[in-house]
N, C-alpha and C positions, 0 to 999 in steps of 0.2 A: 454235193449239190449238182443236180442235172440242168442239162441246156436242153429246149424246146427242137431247137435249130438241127439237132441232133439226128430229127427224124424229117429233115426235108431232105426232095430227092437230088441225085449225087448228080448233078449240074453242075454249070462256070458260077451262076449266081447264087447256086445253093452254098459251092467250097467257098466262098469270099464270107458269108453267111457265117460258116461252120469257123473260121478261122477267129471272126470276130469274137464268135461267140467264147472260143476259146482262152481266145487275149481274157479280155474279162474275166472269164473264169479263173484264170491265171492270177490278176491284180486282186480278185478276192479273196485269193487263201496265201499269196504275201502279204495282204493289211492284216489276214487275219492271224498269220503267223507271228507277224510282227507284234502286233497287239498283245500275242499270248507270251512273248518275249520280253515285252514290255511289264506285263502282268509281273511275269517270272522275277522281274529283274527288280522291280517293287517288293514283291515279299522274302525273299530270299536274307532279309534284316542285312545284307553286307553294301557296303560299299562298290558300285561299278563305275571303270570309266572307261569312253571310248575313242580312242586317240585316231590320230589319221598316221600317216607314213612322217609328215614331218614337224609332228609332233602335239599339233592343234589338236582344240579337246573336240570334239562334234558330238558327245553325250554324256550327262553323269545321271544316275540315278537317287532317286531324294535322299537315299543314305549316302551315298557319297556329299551330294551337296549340306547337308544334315553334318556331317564331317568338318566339312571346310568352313563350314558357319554365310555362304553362299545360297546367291539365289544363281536360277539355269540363265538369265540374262549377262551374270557375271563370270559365266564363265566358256558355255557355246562357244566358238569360234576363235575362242582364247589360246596364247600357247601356253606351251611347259612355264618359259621363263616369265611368260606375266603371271602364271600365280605363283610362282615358290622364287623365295630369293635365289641368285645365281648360281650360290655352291648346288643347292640342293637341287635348284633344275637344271644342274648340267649332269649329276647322279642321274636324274630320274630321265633324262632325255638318252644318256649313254645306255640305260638300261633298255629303253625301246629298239634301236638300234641295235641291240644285244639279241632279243626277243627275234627281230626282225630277218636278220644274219643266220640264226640257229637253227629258224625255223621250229623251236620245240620252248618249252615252258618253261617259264625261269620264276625262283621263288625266291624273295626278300623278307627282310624285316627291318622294320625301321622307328624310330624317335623321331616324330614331327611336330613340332611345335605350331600349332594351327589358332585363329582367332580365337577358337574357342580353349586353346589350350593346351596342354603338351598330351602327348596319346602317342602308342604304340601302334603299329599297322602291322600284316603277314600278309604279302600282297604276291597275287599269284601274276606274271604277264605273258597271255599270251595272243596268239598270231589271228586275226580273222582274216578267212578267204571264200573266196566262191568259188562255185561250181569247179573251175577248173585249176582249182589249189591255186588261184593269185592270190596274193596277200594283199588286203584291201586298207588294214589297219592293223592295231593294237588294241584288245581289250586287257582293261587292269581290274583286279576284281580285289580288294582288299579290305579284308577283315580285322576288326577294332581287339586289340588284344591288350589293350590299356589294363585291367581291371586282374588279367593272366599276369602281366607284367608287374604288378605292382603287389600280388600275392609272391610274386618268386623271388620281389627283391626285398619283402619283409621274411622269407624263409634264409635268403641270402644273409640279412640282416642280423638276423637271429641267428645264423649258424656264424658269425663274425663277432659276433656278440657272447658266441659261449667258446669260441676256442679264443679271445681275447681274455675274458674271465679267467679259462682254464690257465692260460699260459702268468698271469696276474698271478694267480694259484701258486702256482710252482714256483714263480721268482721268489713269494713273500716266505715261501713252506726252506724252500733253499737258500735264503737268507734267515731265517729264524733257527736253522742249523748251524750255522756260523754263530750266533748267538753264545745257543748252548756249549757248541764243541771248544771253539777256540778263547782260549783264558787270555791273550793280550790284544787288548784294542785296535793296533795297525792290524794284525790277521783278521778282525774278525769284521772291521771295515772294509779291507779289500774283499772281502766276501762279500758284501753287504752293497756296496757298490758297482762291481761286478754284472751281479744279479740285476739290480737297477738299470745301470747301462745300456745289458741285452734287452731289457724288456720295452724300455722306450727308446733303444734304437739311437743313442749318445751312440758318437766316435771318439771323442776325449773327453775328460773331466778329470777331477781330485776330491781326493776328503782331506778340512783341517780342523783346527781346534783353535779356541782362542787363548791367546799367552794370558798370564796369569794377569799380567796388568792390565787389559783387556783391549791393548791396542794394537794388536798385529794379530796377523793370520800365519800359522803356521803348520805347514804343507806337512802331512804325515806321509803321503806318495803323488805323481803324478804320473796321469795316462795322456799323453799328446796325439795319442792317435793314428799315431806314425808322422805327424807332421812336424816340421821345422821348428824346432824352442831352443833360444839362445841363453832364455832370462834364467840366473841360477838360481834354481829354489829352496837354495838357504838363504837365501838373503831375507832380509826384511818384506812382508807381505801388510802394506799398512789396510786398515779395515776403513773404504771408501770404496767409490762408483757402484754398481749392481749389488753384489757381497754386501756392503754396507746395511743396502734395502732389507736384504734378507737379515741381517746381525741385528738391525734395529727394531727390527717389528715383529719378528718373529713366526714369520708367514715366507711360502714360496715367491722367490721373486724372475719373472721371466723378461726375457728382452728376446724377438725373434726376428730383428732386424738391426744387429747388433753394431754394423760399421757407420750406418746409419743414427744411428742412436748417440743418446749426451754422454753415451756410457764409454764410449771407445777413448775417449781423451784419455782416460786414467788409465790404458793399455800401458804396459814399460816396451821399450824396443827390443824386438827380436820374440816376443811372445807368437803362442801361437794365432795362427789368422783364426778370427773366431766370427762365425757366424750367424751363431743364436747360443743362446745363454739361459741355465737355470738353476738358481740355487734353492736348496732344499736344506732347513735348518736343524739342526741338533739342540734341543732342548731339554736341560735337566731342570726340576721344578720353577717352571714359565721363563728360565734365564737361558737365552740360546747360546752354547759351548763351543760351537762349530758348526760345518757347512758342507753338505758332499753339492759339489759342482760338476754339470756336466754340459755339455758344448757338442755345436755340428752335427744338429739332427735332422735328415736332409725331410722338409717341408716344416718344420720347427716344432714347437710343443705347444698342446693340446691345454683345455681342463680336465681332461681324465688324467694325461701325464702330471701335472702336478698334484692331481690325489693321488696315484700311486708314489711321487717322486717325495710326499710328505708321509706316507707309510714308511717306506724304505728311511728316510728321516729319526724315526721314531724307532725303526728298529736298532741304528744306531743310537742312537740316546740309549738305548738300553744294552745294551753292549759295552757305553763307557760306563754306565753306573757298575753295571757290570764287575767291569775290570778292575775297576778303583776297588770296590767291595773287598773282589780277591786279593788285589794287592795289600790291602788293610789286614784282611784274613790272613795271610800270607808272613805280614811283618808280627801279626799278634802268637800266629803258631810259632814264630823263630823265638821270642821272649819268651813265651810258653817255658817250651824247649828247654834254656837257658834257664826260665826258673824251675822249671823241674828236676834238670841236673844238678841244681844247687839245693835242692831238697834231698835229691836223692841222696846228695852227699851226705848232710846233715841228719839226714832219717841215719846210715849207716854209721857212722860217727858216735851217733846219739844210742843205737841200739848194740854197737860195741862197748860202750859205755857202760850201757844198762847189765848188760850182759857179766863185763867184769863186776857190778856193782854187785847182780847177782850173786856170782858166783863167790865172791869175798862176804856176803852176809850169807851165803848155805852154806858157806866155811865157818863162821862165828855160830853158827845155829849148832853145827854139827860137832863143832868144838866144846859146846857145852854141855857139864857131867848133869845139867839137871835137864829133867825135863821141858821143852819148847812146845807150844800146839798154837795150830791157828785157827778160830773156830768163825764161822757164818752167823749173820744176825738170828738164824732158827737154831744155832745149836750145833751144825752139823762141822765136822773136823776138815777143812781144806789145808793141814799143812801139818808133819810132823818131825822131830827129830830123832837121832837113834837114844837116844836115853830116852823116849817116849817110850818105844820098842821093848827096852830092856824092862822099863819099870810097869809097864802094863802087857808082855806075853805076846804080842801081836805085831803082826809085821805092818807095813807102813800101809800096803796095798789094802788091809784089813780093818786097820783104823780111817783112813780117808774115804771120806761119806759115810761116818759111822755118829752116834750121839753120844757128845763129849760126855757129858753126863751120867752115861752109862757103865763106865769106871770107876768109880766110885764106890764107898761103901756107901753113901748118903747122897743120892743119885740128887732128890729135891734141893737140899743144900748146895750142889754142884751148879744146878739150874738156878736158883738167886743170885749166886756169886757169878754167874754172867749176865743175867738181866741186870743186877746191878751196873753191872758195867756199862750196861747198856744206857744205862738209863743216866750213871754217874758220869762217864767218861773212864775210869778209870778206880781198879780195886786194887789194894796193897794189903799183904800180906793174911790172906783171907785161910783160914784152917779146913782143909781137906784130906781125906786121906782116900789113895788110891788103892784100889784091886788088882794084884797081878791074875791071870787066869787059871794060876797052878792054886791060888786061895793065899797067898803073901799079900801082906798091907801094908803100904808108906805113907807115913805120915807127910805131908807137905805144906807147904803157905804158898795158895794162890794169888802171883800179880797179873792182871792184866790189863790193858790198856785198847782203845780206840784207835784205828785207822782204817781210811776209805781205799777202796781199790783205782787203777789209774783213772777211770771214767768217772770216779765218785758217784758209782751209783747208788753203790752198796757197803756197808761196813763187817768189816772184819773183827776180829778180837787176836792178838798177841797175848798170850796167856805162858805166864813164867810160874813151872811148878817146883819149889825149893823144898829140895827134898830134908829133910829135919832126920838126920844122923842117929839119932837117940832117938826111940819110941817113944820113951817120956822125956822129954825136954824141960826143963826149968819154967815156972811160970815168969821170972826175970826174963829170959831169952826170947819167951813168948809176948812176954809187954814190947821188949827191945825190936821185934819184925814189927810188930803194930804201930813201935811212935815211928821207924821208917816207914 
């Protein structure tokens, strides 16, 4: 913008003229700076504020005032400590001072709780001066990072969320090993509990069981923590206060202000000092057996802690069925045992036995001058003696699996007189006469008789062939085999 004034001539009342002019000139590109700083300070969407040396606001810009939930009457010529309660305007007034002292930029973050409600700020503070670097004020220029802040504490969240998982993971995966590995219940409980313990952060606890009469608790180990325990825990553990809750209902029962509580009465003296309390039941089909108990977890337990502290619960239940199983399997394998020795006796007993029995009827077999044969329900020879040998030419290897019937001179006649048998039970004194292989013929009288083998599955034939001395024998001799 030019001044007229400019081109009058250089006179005293021209220069008084030219100065004016200039003033002016002056006032109008400070309004008009200001205005475009003003502008700036409007659209720029942050937060401005402009404090004095000690401390007074003397400007906010509509986002700031936008911010505080404020109008510009409420806060102009206002200090630090009439808007922010005192902790927090003695922060934010040390930080001007800070600003002021350094001479250089200072950058914050902060949780403000404001009317309109709790918000994050990144708030930059720094120094305003003029012309000749005095420091006139403080500007605060702060940006709303609410919306940053609450994306990075649900990433936060979620990564809390999946290494608590992970870490759940591992306790349940290392107690379910315990499970499988260890065959006696106190092992596979302190495993089991253990695991529990780390994961929710217990400094003492126990696991028990209930006595058979189902009125005591008895202690299978206890972990005190390292702290002071006088009470001796063989002694009787009656089932009342907290423990009771849990033995009765069959649900986790928590107390986390435990000295405080109706529960501490039923403490015995010299126990340990206990400060929160949580028992976790052991139930075999819906009847609870026991209880792992754990104590002194510093800010106390959770609803997640007692879903995992009833996981861990149920791992134990399974653990006692468990062992009991084994132990069952365990007593049934020693009877076993026991009776299988006592068979194996009697098998060996029974087939020395058999054995002499044997051997004393292949003596009677073999002893006899007549022929013996033992024939199959088809016919076939499974058994012979040596007078079989002598009287038919053939060794024994030669005869066995061979067709009794085929010795004979009257092969057919051979074949009725043991279908008979078959059919009778039993033939006496039946007329046959054998073929040796050199072409000799004996006359004989076939008996034979019915017996099953040991499985009765099959029948045999006993077949006695009486050898007849004389070719022609007397028909009296011949009646005399017949009425035997």
């Amino acid at each position: 913008m030019k001044i007229a004034g400019a081109f009058l001539p250089k006179n005293k009342e021209n220069g008084s003229a030219q100065a004016i002019a200039n003033h002016e000139y002056s006032e109008e590109l400070l309004l008009e700076s200001e205005e475009r700083y003003r502008l700036l300070c409007q659209s720029l969407g942050i937060g401005i504020g402009y404090y004095t040396l000690d401390g007074k606001v003397k400007a906010f810009n509509e986002i700031a005032l936008k911010n505080m939930g404020l109008k510009e009457s409420d806060v102009v010529g206002k200090s630090i400590h009439d808007l922010f309660p005192k902790n927090e305007a003695d922060v934010y007034f040390g930080r001007l001072l800070s600003t002021i002292q350094k001479n250089n930029v200072l950058e914050f973050e902060d949780r403000v709780i404001l009317p309109t409600g709790e918000k994050w700020f990144t708030s930059l503070f720094s120094c305003v001066k003029n012309s000749n670097e005095k420091v006139l004020g403080v500007q605060v220029i702060s940006k709303d990072i609410t919306e940053r802040k609450k994306m990075e504490q649900a990433v936060s969240n979620s990564l809390k969320d999946s290494q608590r998982r992970e870490s759940e993971i591992s306790a349940l995966l290392k107690a379910s090993k315990a499970v499988l590995q260890k065959k006696e219940f106190p092992d596979s409980a302190r495993a089991i509990f253990d695991a529990c313990k780390e994961l929710l952060g217990a400094t003492a606890g126990y696991v028990a069981l209930l006595s058979d009469d189902g009125k005591e608790n008895i202690v299978l180990f206890l972990d005190s923590g390292g702290l002071p325990c006088t009470v001796d825990p063989s002694l009787p553990m009656p089932i009342r206060g907290l423990r009771a809750e849990a033995y009765n209902s069959g649900k986790i029962a928590i107390e986390n202000d435990f000295p405080q509580s109706k529960w501490q009465k039923f403490s015995p003296k010299g126990h340990v000092q206990l400060k929160n309390v949580l028992f976790a039941p052991l139930k075999i089909e819906q009847r609870t057996v026991g209880v792992i108990g754990l104590a002194n977890k510093p800010g106390g337990y959770t609803k997640r802690d007692a879903e995992m502290a009833m996981a861990f619960g149920e791992l134990a239940s399974v653990a006692l069925v468990n062992s009991k199983i084994l132990e069952i399997l365990e007593e049934n394998e020693k009877e076993l045992k026991i009776h299988s020795e006592h068979l194996e006796r009697l098998v060996k007993e029974r087939t020395k036995k058999l054995e002499l029995s044997s051997l004393y009827a292949r003596n009677l077999i073999e002893a006899s001058l007549d022929p013996l044969v033992t024939i199959s329900a088809k016919g076939k020879i499974t058994d012979v003696n040596k007078a079989t040998e002598l009287a038919t030419g053939c060794s024994r290897e030669e005869l066995i699996g061979s067709d009794f019937s085929s010795y004979f001179v009257e092969p057919e006649k051979a074949k009725m007189g043991y279908k008979r048998v078959f059919a009778e039970g039993v033939v006496k004194d039946y007329p046959l006469t054998i073929k040796h292989k050199n072409g000799k013929i004996t006359e004989v009288l076939y008996n034979a008789t019915v017996y099953k083998n040991v499985l009765a599955k099959y029948k045999v034939f006993l077949q006695r062939l009486e050898i007849l001395l004389n070719k022609r024998r007397p028909k009296s001799r011949l009646r005399k085999h017949q009425r035997n």
